[in-house]
C-alpha positions in Angstrom: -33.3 -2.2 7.1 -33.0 -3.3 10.6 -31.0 -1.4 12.9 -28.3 -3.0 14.5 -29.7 -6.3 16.1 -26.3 -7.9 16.6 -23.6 -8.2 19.1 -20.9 -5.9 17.7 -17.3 -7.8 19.0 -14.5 -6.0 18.6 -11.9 -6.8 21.0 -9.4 -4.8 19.0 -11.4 -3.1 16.3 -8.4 -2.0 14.5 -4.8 -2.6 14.8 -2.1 -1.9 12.3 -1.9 -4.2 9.5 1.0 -6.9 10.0 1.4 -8.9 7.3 4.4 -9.6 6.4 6.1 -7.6 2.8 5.7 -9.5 -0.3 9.1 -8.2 -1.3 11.3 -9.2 1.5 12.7 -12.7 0.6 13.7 -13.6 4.1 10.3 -13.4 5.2 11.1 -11.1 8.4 9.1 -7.7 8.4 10.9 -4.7 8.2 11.2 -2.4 11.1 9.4 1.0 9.8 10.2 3.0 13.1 14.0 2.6 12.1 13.6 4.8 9.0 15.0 8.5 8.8 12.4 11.8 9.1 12.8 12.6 5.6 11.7 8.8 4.5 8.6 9.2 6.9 7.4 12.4 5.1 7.5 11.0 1.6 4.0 9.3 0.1 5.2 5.4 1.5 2.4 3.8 3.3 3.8 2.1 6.7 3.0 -1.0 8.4 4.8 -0.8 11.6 5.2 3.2 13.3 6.0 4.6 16.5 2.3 5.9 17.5 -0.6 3.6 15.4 -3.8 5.7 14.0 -6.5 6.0 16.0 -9.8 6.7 16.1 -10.5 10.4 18.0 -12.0 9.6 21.5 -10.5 6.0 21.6 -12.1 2.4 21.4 -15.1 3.4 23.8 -15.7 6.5 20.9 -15.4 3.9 17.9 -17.9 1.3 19.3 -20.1 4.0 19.9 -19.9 5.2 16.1 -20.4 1.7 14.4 -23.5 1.3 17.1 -25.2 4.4 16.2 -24.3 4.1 12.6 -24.7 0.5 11.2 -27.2 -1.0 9.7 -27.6 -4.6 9.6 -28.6 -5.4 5.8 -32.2 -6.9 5.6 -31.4 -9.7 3.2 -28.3 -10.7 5.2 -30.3 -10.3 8.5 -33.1 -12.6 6.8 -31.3 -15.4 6.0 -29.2 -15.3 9.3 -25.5 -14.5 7.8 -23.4 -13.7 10.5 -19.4 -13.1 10.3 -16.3 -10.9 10.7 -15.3 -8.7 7.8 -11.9 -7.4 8.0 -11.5 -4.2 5.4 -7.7 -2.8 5.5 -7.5 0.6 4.6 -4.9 3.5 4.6 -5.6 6.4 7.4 -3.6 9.6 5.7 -1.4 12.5 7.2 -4.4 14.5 7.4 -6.5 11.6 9.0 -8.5 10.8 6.4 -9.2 7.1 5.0 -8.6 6.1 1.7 -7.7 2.9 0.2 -10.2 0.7 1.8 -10.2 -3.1 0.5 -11.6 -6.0 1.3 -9.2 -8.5 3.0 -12.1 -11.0 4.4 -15.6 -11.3 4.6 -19.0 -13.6 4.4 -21.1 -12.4 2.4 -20.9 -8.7 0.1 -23.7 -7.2 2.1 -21.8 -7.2 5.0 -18.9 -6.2 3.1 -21.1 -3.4 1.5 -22.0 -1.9 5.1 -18.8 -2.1 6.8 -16.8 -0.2 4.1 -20.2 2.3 4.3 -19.3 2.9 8.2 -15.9 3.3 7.3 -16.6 6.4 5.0 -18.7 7.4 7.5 -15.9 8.3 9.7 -14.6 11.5 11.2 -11.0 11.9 10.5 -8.7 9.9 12.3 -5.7 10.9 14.7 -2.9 9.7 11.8 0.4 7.4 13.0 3.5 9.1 14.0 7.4 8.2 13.3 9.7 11.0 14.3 6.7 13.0 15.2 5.7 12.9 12.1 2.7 11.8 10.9 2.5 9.3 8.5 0.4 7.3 6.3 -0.5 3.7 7.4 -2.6 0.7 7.2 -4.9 -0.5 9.2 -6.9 -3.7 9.4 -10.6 -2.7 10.5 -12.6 -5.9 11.4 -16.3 -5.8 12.4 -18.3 -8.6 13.4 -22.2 -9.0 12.5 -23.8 -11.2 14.9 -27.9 -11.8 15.1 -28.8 -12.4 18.4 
């Protein structure tokens, strides 16, 4: 496989996941942060907190993991597919990442590497409401560019 010969852009890498709830007819999001301390220590998976997951040492610290961890896939890299794929997945109270899906993506190689570089990852720093962390989603794009 070729190492990374690609221009990784990631203007925000990850940011919380706002689509809006399938359930709520009105079509306005609910407002997670309003919720009490015992709702934001039961297993509900949030959209919108008070203090969004991160990855530990920042943006500058994520870049520098999916540089010196992804691989372009050979077959994609020979026949020049290039794209975003945007995986949403669910960082836990304890930081870890579970739940990882495919929301959008050009081709399953690429798909196939990004959600590899997603397991890859140390714990994260989980969201907060009350000062209590919380389980969220998180949409995680990655472009693969040749070039």
């Amino acid at each position: 496989m070729i190492k990374y010969v690609f221009t990784l852009l990631m203007a925000l890498a990850c940011f919380p996941a706002a689509a809006q709830d399938p359930g709520n007819a009105n079509g306005k999001e609910k407002d997670d942060t309003q919720i009490s301390a015992a709702a934001a220590k039961s297993d509900r998976i949030f959209k919108n907190v008070e203090v969004q997951a991160s990855f530990p040492g920042g943006q500058a610290a994520l870049n520098e993991f999916i540089n010196e961890n992804l691989t372009y896939p050979d077959g994609a890299y020979d026949e020049n597919i290039q794209g975003k794929v945007r995986l949403r997945l669910v960082v836990e109270r304890d930081g870890s990442i579970s739940q990882i899906m495919e929301l959008d993506s050009p081709d399953p190689r690429l798909t196939e590497e990004a959600e590899r570089i997603v397991r890859l990852m140390p714990k994260w720093n989980p969201a907060n409401i009350h000062n209590e962390a919380v389980r969220s989603y998180v949409v995680f794009p990655i472009t693969f560019k040749i070039g």
